[in-house]
C-alpha positions in Angstrom: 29.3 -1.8 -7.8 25.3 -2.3 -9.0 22.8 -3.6 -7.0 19.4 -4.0 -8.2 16.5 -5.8 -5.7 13.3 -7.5 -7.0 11.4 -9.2 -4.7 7.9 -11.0 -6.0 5.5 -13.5 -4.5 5.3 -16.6 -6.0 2.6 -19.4 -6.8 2.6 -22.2 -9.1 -1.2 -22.2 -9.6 -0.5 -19.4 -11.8 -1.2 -21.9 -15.2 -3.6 -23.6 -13.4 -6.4 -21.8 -12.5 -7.0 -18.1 -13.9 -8.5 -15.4 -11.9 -10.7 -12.8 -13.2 -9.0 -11.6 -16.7 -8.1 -7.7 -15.7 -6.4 -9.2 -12.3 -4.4 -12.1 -14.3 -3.5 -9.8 -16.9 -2.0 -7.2 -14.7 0.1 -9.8 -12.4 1.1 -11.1 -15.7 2.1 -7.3 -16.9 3.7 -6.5 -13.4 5.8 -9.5 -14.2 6.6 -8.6 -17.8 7.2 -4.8 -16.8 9.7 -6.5 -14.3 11.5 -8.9 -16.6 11.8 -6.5 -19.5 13.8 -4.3 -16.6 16.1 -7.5 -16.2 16.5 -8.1 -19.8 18.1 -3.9 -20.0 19.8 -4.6 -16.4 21.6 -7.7 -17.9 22.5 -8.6 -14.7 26.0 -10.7 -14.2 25.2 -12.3 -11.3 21.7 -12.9 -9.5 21.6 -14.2 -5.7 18.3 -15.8 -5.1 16.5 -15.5 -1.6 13.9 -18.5 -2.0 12.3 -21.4 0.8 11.8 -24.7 -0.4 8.0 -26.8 -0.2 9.3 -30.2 0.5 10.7 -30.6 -3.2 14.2 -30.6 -2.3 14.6 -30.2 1.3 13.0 -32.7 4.1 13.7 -33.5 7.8 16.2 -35.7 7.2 18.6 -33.5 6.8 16.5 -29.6 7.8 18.8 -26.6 7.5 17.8 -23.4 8.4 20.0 -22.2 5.6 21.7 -23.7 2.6 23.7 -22.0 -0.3 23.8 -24.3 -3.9 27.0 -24.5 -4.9 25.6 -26.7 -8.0 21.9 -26.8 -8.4 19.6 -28.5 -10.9 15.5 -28.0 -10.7 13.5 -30.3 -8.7 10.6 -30.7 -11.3 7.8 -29.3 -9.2 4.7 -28.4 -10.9 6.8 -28.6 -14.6 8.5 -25.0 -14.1 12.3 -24.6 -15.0 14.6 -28.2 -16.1 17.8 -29.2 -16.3 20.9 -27.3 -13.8 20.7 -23.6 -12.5 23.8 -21.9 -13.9 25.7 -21.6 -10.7 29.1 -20.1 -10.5 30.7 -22.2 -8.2 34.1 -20.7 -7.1 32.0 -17.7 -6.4 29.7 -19.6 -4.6 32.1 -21.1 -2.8 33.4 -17.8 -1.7 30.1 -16.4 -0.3 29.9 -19.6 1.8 33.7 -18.8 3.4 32.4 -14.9 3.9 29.0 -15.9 5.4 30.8 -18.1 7.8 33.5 -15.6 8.1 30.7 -13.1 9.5 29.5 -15.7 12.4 26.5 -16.9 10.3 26.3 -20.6 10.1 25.5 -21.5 6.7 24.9 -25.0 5.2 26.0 -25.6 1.5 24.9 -28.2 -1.2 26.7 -29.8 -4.0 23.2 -31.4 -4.9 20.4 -29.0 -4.0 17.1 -29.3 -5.9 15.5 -25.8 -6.4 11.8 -26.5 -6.1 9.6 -23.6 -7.8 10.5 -21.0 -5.2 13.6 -20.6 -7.0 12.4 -21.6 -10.6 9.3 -19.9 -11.5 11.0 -16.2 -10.4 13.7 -17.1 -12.7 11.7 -18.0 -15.2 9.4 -15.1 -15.3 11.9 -12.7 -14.4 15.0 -13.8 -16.1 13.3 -16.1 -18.8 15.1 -19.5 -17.9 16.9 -21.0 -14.9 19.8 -21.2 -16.6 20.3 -18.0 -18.4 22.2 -16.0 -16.0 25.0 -17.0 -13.6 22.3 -17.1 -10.5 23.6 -18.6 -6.3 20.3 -20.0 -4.9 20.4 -19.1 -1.0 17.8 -21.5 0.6 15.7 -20.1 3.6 13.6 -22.6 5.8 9.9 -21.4 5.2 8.0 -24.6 5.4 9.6 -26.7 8.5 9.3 -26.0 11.7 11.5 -24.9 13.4 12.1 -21.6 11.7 15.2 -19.8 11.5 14.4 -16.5 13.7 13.4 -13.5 11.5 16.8 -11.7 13.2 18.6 -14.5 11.5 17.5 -14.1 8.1 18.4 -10.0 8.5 21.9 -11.0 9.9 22.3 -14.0 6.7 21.4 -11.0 3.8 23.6 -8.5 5.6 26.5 -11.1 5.5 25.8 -11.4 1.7 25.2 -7.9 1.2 28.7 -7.0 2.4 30.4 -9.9 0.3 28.3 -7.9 -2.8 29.5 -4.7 -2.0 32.7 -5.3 -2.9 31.8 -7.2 -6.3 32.3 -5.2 -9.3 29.4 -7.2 -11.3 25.8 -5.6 -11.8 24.1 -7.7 -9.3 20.4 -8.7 -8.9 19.4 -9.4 -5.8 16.0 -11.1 -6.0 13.7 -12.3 -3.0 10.6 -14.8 -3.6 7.8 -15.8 -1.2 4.4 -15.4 0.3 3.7 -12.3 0.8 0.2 -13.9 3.2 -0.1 -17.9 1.7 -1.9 -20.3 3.2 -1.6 -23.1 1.2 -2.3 -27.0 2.3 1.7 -27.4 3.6 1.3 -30.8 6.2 2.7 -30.0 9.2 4.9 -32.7 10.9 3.5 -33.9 14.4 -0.3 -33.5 13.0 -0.6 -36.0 10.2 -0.1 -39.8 9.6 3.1 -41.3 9.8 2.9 -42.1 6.0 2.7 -38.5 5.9 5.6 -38.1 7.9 7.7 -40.4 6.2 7.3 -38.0 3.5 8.3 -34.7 5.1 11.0 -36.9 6.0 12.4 -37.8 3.0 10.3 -37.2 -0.5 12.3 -36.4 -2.4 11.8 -37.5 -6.2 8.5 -38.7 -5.7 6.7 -41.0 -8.6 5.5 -38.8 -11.2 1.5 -40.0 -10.1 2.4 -39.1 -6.2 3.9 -35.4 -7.4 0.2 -35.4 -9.5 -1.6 -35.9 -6.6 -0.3 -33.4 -4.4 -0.2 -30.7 -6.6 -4.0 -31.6 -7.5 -4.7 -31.2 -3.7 -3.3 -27.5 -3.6 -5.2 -26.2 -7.0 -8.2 -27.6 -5.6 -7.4 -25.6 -2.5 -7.3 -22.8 -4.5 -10.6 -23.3 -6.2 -12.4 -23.6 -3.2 -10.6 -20.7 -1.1 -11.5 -18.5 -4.7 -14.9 -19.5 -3.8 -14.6 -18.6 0.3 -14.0 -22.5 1.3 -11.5 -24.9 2.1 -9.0 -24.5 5.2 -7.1 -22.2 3.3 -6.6 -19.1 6.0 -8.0 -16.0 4.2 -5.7 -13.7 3.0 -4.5 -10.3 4.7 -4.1 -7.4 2.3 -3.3 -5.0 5.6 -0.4 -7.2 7.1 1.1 -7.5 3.0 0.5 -3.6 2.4 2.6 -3.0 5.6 5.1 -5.5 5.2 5.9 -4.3 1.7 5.5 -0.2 3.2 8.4 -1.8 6.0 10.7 -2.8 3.0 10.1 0.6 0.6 11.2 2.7 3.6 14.2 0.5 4.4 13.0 0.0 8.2 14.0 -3.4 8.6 14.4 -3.3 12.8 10.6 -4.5 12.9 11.8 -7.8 11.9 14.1 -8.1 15.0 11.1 -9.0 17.1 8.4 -10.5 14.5 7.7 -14.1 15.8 6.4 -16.9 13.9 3.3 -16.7 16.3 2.6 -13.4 14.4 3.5 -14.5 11.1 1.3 -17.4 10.9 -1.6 -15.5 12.8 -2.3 -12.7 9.5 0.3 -14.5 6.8 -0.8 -18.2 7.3 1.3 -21.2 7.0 3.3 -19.9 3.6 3.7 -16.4 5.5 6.6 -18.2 6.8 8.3 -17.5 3.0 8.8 -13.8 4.2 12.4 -14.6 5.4 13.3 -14.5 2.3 12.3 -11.1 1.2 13.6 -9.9 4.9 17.2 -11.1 3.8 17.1 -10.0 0.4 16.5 -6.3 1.7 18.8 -6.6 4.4 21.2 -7.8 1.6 20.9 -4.6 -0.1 20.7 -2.2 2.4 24.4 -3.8 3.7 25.5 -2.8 0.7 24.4 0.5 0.9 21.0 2.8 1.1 18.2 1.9 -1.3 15.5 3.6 -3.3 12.6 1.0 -3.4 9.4 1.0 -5.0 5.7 -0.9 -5.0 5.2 -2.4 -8.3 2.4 -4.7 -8.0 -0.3 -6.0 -5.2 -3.1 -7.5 -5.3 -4.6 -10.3 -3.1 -5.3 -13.2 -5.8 -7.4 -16.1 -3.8 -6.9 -18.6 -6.8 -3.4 -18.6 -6.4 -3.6 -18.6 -2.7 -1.2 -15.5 -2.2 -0.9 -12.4 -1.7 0.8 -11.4 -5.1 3.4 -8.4 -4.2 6.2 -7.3 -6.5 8.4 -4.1 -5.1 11.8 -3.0 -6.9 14.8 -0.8 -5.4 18.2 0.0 -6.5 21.3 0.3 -4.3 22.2 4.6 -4.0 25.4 3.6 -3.2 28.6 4.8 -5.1 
C-alpha cells in the first residue's frame, strides 16, 4: 500500500486577475513543485475530496455527500472538458464500503465536477482525465452543512477501503482555506435567485458570463480593501493547516459552522474537504505531513494553502 495526500486551495480567478508578480509566481511554483511530485508518484488511482459552487449540484436534489461513479466537467470558468476518467467498478465498491461503515453516502451516474474538482486536476495532475481519479463531493456551499464530525467519519470510511488497495494512491483535498467569495445564500435573495440555487444547472453560456464577471470583480475590489468580500484570516488558515501537519484532527469534532464562517467566510465552508482527506489518510495509517505553500492572495479571494504528507504505514 502507498498513500500520498495533497491538499491545495483552489480559485478560478487564478487567469483572471494576477497578483503582484513574486506572489503569482510562487503559488504558480508551489503548484508546479507539487505536480512535478505527481508526475514521479504516477499515482494509479487519485480520490478527490472537492465541494461543488452551484455548477453541478442545487437544492433540488442537496446531498451532503455524493461519490461519481461517471463524471464529466461542468464547464465552469473554462477549466478541464470532456469525462473525469472514473473507474467505475471501483467506484462502485467504495460506495458499498462507505455504506458498509454506517456513513450514508449518495452516488451519481451523472455528476458534473464544477472547478473544485477540475482546476486541482488540472494543475496537479495536468488533465481531468489523465489518471483513474473517484470525485467524492462534500457540501460546502448549501446550507445545511454536513457536520465537520461527518466529514472525519466519511474520509476515515475511505481511508480504510484504501488501506487495503495495493495501488499507489493520491489522496487529494481542495478548498478554501478562508474564501469569502459572492456565494447567494438561499432565504436572502430574490426568488429568481432562488430558482437558480434550485436548479442551474447548464446555464446559457451569457448567464455563466455574468456570474463569473460578478466574482472577478469581487476580487478586484477586495484586492483593493472593498466589496463585501470578508477579509481574509491568515491566523485561522496557519492553524488549520498546523492542525493537519500534526495529524490532530479531534478539533474538528466540535468546529461549528458558526466558527467557520466567523474567520473563514462563506467558502470557509470548503474545509470539509481537506478535513476528510486527512482523516482519509490517517485511517489508513500515520502520516508525515508538510507546509508547502501559504500565502493570503486577496485577488483570488483565498487563502492559497498547499500541505503534502505521505502515509508511514507498512
Amino acid at each position: 500500500m502507498s498513500i500520498k495526500l495533497i491538499c491545495v486551495s483552489h480559485s478560478p480567478m487564478m487567469d483572471f486577475i494576477h497578483p503582484a508578480p513574486e506572489v503569482e509566481a510562487a503559488a504558480r511554483g508551489a503548484f508546479a513543485e507539487l505536480a512535478q511530485e505527481v508526475a514521479a508518484y504516477d499515482p494509479e488511482l487519485i480520490v478527490l475530496f472537492a465541494p461543488d459552487h452551484f455548477n453541478g449540484f442545487f437544492y433540488d436534489l442537496m446531498p451532503p455527500f455524493c461519490i461519481g461513479l461517471r463524471a464529466k466537467c461542468a464547464g465552469d470558468w473554462d477549466i478541464g472538458e470532456g469525462p473525469l476518467n472514473v473507474p467505475e467498478a471501483l467506484a462502485l465498491d467504495l460506495v458499498k464500503a462507505v455504506q458498509a461503515e454506517d456513513v450514508d453516502i449518495a452516488y451519481s451516474y451523472r455528476m458534473q465536477a464544477d472547478h473544485g474538482f477540475t482546476q486541482p486536476l488540472e494543475l496537479l495532475a495536468g488533465s481531468v482525465a489523465r489518471y483513474p481519479t473517484i470525485p467524492i463531493f462534500i457540501n460546502g456551499a448549501a446550507k445545511p452543512f454536513p457536520p465537520c464530525r461527518r466529514a472525519l467519519k466519511l474520509g476515515e470510511a475511505v481511508g480504510r477501503f484504501l488501506a487495503g488497495r495495493p495501488e499507489r494512491i493520491l489522496v487529494i483535498g481542495s478548498g478554501g482555506l478562508s474564501h469569502d467569495p459572492p456565494t447567494p445564500q438561499f432565504g436572502s435573495v430574490p426568488p429568481e435567485v432562488e430558482e437558480f440555487l434550485i436548479a442551474g444547472r447548464n446555464p446559457s453560456p451569457e448567464a455563466r458570463r455574468a456570474r463569473q464577471e460578478r466574482v472577478v470583480e469581487n476580487g478586484r475590489l477586495l484586492a483593493r480593501g472593498q466589496g463585501s468580500s470578508q477579509p481574509l484570516d491568515p491566523d485561522w488558515d496557519l492553524g488549520l493547516i498546523n492542525t493537519f501537519v500534526t495529524g490532530d484532527l479531534t478539533r474538528f469534532q466540535t468546529m461549528t459552522d458558526e466558527e467557520i464562517r466567523a474567520q473563514g467566510g462563506r467558502g470557509g465552508q470548503e474545509i470539509r474537504a481537506w478535513i476528510a482527506a486527512f482523516a482519509c489518510l490517517k485511517a489508513a495509517g500515520t502520516y508525515l505531513a508538510r507546509t508547502r505553500y501559504y500565502h493570503p492572495i486577496d485577488a483570488w479571494i483565498a487563502g492559497m494553502g498547499m500541505v503534502s504528507a505521505d502515509s508511514l504505514a507498512s
